[in-house]
N, C-alpha and C positions, 0 to 999 in steps of 0.2 A: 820398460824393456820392449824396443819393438824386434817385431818376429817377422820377418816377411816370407808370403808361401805362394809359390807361381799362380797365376790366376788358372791355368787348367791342373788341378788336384784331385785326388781320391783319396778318401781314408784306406784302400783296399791296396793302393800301391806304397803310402807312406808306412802301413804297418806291417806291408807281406811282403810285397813285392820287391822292396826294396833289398829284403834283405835276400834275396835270392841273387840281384843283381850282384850284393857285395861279397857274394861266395858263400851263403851259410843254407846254404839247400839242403846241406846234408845234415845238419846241426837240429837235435830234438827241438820241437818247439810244443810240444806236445806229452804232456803223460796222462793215460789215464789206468790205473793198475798198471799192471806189466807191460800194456801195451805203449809202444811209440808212433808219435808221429812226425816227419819231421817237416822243414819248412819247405820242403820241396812237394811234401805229398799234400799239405794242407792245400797249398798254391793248384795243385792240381785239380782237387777236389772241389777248391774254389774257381775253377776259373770252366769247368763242367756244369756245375751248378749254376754260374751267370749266366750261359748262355740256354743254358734250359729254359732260368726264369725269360728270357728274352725271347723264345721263342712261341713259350706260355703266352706272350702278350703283355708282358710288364713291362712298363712307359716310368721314363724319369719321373721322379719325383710321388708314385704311386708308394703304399705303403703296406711291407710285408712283416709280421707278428709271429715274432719267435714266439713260443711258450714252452720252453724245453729244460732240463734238469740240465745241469752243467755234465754236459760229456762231449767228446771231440765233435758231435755233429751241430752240436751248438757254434762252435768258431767257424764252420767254412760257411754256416748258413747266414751270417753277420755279412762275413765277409764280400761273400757273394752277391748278398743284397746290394753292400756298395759298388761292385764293379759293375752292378748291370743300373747303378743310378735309382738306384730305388733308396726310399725313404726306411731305416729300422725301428719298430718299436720290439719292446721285448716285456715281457708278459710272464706270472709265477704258475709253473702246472701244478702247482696246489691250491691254487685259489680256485673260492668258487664258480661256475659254469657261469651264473648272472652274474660276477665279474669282468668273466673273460667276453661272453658275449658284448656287457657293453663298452667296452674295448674295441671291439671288433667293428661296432656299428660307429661308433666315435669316430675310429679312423678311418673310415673306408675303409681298410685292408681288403689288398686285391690277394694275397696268400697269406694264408696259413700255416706256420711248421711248427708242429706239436708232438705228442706222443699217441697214442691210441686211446688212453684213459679219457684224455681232454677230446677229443675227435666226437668220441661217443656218447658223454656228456651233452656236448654241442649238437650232435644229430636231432635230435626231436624239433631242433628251431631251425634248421638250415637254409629253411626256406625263406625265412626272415631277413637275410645276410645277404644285402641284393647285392651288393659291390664285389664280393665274397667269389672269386672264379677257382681257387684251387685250393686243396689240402693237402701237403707232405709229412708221411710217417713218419717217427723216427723209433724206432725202439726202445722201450722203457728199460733199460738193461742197468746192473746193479756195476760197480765200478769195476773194471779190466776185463768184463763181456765185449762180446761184440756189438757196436754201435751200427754198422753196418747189418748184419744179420738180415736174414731172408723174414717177413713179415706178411704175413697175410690176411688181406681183408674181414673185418666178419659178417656176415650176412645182412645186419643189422644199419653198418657202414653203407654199406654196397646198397643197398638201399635206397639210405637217406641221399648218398651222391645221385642217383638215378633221378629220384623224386623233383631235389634243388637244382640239377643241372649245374653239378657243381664236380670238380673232376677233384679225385682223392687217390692218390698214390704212396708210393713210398720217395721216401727222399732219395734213398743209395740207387735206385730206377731212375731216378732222374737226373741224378750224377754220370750213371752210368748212358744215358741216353745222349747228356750233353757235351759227352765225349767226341761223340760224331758231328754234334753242329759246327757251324761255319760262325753263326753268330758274331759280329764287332761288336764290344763292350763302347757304351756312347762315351763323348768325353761329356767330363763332371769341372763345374767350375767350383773354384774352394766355398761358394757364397752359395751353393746347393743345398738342398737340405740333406742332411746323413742321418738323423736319430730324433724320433720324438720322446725325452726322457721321461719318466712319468712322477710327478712328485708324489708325498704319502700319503695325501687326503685327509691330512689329520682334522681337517675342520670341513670337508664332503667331499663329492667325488675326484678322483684325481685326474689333473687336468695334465696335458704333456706339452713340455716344454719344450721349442722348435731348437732347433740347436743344428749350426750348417758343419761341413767337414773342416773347416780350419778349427773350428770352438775345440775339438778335442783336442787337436794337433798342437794348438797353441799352449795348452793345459800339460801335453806331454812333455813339450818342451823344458817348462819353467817349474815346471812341480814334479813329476817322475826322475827327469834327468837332471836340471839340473839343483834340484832342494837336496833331493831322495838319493838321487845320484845312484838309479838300477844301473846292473850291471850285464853283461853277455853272459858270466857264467853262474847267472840267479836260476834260481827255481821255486817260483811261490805257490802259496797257496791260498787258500781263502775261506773263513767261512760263511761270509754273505753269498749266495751264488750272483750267478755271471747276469740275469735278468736287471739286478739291480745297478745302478749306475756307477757304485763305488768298489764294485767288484768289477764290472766291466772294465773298468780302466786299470784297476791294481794288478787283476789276477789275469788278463788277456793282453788287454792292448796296451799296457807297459813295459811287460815283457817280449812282449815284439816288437816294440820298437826300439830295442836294444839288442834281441836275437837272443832273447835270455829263452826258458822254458819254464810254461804254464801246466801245473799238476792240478789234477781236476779229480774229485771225487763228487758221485751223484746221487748217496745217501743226505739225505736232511740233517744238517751241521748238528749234531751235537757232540758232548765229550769224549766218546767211544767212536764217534765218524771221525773225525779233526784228529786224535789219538793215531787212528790207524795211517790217516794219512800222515801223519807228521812222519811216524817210524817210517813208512814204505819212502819217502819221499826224498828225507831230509834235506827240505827248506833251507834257505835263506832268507826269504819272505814272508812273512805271514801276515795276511788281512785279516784283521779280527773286530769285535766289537766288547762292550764293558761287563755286557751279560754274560758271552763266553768266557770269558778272563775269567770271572768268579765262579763259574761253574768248574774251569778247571782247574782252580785251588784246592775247592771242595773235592772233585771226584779224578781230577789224575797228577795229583802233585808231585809223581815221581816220573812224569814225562821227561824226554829227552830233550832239551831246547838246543844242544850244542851246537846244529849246525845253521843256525837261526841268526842269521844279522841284528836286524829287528823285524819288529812289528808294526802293522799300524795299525788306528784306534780312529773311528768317526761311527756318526751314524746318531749317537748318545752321550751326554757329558762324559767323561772318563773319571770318577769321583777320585781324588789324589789318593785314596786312604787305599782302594783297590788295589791305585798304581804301583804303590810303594810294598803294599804285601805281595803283590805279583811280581815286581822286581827282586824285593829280598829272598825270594823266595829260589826263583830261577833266572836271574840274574838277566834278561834280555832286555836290551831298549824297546820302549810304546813312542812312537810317535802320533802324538792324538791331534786331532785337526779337524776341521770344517769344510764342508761343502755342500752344495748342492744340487739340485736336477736343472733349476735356473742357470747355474755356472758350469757345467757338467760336471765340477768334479771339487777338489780339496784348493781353498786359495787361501788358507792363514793354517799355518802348524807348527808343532815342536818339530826339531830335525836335530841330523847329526851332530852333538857336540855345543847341542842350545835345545836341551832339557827344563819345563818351568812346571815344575809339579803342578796341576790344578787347571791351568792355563790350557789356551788352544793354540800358544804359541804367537809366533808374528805373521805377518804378511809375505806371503813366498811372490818375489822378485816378477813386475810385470802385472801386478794388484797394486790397487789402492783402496782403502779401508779408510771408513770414515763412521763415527758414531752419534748419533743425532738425536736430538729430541723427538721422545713417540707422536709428535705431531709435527712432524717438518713436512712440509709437501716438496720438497726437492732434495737435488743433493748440495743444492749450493746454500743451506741453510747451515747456522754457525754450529759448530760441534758441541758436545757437553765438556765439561770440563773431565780431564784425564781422572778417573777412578769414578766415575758419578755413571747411570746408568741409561742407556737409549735404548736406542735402535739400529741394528748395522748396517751398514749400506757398502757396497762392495760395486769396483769397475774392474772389467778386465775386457780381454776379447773375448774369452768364453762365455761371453754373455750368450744368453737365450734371444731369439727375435720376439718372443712373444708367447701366450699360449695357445694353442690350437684350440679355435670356436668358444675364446672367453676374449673379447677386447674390454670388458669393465674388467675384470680382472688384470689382464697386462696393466692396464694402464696405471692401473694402482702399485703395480710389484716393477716396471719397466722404465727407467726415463733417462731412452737413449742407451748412453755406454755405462749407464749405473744401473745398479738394482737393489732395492728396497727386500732384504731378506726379514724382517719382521720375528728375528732373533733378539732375544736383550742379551745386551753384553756393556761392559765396559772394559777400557782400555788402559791398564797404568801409562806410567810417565817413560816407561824403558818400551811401548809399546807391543806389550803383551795381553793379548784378549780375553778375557773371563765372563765365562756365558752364566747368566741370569734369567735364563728360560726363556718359553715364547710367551709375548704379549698377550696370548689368547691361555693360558695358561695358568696365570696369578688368579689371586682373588682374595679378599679383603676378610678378615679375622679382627672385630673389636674394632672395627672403621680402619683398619691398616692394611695394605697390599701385602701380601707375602708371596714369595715364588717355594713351589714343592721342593724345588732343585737343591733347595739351600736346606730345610731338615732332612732331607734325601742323604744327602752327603755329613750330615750330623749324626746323623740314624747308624750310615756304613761306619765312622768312627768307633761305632760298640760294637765287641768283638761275637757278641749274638747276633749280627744282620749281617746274612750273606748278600742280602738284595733286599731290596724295597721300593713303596714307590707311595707319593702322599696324593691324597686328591681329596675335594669339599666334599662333605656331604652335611646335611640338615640336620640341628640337636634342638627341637624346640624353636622353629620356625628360625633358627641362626645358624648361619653358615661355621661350620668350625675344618680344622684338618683333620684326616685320620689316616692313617698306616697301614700299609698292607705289606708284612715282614716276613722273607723266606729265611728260618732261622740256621745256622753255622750247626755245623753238629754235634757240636760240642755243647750248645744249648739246646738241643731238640726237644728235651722237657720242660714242664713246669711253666706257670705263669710269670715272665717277665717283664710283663705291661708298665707297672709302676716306676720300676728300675728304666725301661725305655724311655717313661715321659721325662723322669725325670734327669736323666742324660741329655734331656731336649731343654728344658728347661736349663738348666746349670753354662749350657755353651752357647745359646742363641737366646733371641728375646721370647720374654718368657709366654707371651700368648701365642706360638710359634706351633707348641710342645703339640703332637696328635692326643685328642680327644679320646680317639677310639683304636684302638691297635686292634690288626684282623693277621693272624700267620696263615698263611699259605704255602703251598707246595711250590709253586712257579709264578710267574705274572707273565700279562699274556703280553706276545708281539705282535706287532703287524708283518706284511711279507717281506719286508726288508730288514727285520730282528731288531728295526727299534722298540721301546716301550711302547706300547698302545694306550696313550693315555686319553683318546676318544672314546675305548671300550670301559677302561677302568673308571671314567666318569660316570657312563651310559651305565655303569653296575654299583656303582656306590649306594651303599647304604649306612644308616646309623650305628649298624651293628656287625 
């Protein structure tokens, strides 16, 4: 499917601007609580703030670091980034300080827009952040506060700015300052850079994937509109927030590019957050992931879903045994699907009216998908045979250029218009994808590979495991599997180890079964609410 997009483009006009031209200025594009925003004020608020940063001194292609909870000041500060030609990376204000700092030094970032928590964290090293020219507030405000709010420095801030030579403001000051500039927004060619996405680092630090303004554009096209087929009078929600790439595109920039509206809550997603906003909101949309789903069987299964189209599901396999208790349960469609920071977004999924329980579905129109032997060194190497297991390899235009300050790296994951995602999957004969984990992932039990994904998903079959997750650990200088089971409430007592292993045993092959069962309250994520299966490694023990 080709797309063609004029060579002078913005993501700032394709997802805002445009629609103000088509008459929807007045139209919400915005909720956060009670308050509205609509597509006329954001535009305003964004096109204030570009010319601030431009009068700041920020040069095409320079790179400015969101790090903000998802509330309205997060969308003009994106936005605004691309109208004045700067480069977006985005950044979680929960993560730790030596996170965000080496973020900070990675990218150059020539601005900062944070909240005060992260400001001040960051103060003691400020001086170190030589590229580092400006810091914008934004207020840590709990959902349907004022995002805007008067804010004032504290001593400690005020300070640190003085010391570094580094100037620290409030963002709504700078809005309001950019009001009066003159400032002309540069033209942006579509082959510019727009976003450095950041992958999850599941094997070290994470590296950001270059990614120009058509990559998203093209993605909106063939996966939002025309797979998903959003609508003008959606209203979604999300519980990954907006910093991560799969939320950026589901819960912001898909529904503006249809003139739909984006509902934002800025509590950290759990059952009782996502709850409130589904009642205040009611959705059409929801972005979700496998871990939420079963959290909210367990603790809100008399939520309202009625006014919920569907959902969709990435981030983490979606184990079918989930799907189908989450459907029977409240009756909404999961659209589960793949993508990621390399492609900016989802290119193979279930969709409307092509449902394949277990599956991550087919190739959305404009991709091509190929699965290969774990040792192809290209993409023109012959495929494995339909149901047998590789490696996936994926083209589209939302490819990534590369990753920023790794070329061994690209050149292993890049070649050309394909990309080497280094997921196992195989592919049946009706071409439907079934993921088999990542290559770095398996590991050998009695001389045999096993993937955790597959007793994972054996495990969820018994009506004791609300969640789970298998990882090696050492029985006598041998690697074996072991379990680590958040249990259903309905079995919250009593030792169920045995009856576990052997549910493992009885449906899979039998040296498969965990060694060692460990129950747990929770399993831990990383900040994008997948499994963190680098921690749960890094913790494994015999016992």
């Amino acid at each position: 499917m080709a797309i063609e997009f004029p060579e002078t483009f913005n993501l700032a006009d394709y997802y805002l601007n445009r629609r103000i031209d088509e008459g929807m200025g007045a139209k919400t594009a915005v909720l956060f609580g009670r308050r509205a925003y609509s597509y006329a004020e954001v535009a305003q608020r964004t096109g204030a703030l570009s010319r601030y940063l431009l009068d700041l001194g920020l040069r095409r292609d320079e790179r400015v670091y969101i790090v903000l909870p998802d509330s309205p000041a997060f969308v003009w500060s994106l936005f605004a980034t691309w109208k004045a030609g700067a480069v977006v990376a985005m950044g979680n204000p929960l993560a730790p300080a030596a996170d965000l700092a080496y973020v900070l030094d990675y990218i150059h970032a020539r601005v900062l827009i944070t909240v005060p928590a992260v400001a001040e964290a960051l103060a003691p090293q400020l001086n170190e952040h030589r590229d580092l020219d400006a810091i914008l507030l934004v207020p840590d405000v709990a959902t349907g506060e004022d995002p805007e709010e008067l804010l004032m420095l504290t001593a400690s801030l005020r300070e640190a700015a003085e010391s570094s030579g580094i100037l620290v403001g409030t963002l709504a000051a700078a809005v309001a300052e950019g009001e009066s500039s003159s400032h002309r927004a540069p033209l942006v060619q579509r082959d510019d850079m727009a976003c450095w996405l950041f992958t999850s680092g599941s094997t070290g630090r994470p590296k950001a994937a270059m990614h120009s303004h058509r990559d998203f554009a093209f993605n909106t096209e063939v996966y939002a509109k025309a797979t998903l087929g959003y609508r003008a009078d959606d209203i979604t929600v999300s519980v990954p927030r907006l910093f991560f790439g799969y939320a950026t595109g589901t819960n912001l920039l898909f529904p503006f590019a249809v003139g739909a509206t984006a509902a934002l809550f800025s509590e950290p997603p759990e059952p009782q957050s996502l709850a409130r906003a589904i009642a205040l909101y009611r959705p059409s949309i929801v972005t979700n992931v496998p871990t939420m789903l079963g959290k909210l069987l367990a603790s809100a299964p008399d939520l309202d879903w009625s006014s919920v189209r569907f959902q969709l599901s990435a981030g983490e396999a979606l184990p079918p045994t989930l799907l189908a208790r989450f459907m029977e349960h409240h009756g909404t469609d999961i659209y589960d699907g793949i993508g990621s920071a390399e492609m900016f977004h989802i290119y193979c999924t279930n969709r409307p009216g092509d449902i394949k329980p277990g599956s991550l579905g087919r190739v959305v129109a404009g991709y091509e998908l190929k699965v290969l032997p774990t040792d192809a060194e290209g993409p023109g190497a012959a495929e494995v045979t339909p149901g047998d297991t590789g490696v996936l390899w994926v083209k589209g235009d939302s490819v990534a250029l590369g990753y920023y300050g790794d070329r061994d790296k690209s050149w292993r994951t890049f070649y050309g218009h394909w990309c080497r995602t280094g997921d196992l999957f195989s592919c049946d004969a009706e071409g439907y994808l079934w993921f088999r984990g990542r290559a770095d992932d398996l590991f050998k039990v009695n001389g045999r590979w096993m993937a955790p994904q597959e007793v994972e998903e054996c495990l969820l079959q018994h009506p004791a495991v609300a969640a789970c997750a298998v990882v090696p650990i050492q029985i006598d200088g041998l690697t074996k599997p072991k379990a680590l089971v958040v249990r259903t409430a309905a079995y919250a007592e009593g030792d169920i180890t045995t009856e576990l292993q052997r549910h493992v045993r009885d449906h899979i092959a039998r040296h498969k079964y965990p060694r060692v069962v460990e129950y747990v309250a929770d399993l831990p994520k990383n900040d994008r609410g997948k499994l963190d299966r680098k921690a749960l490694k890094a913790g494994a023990t015999a016992t």
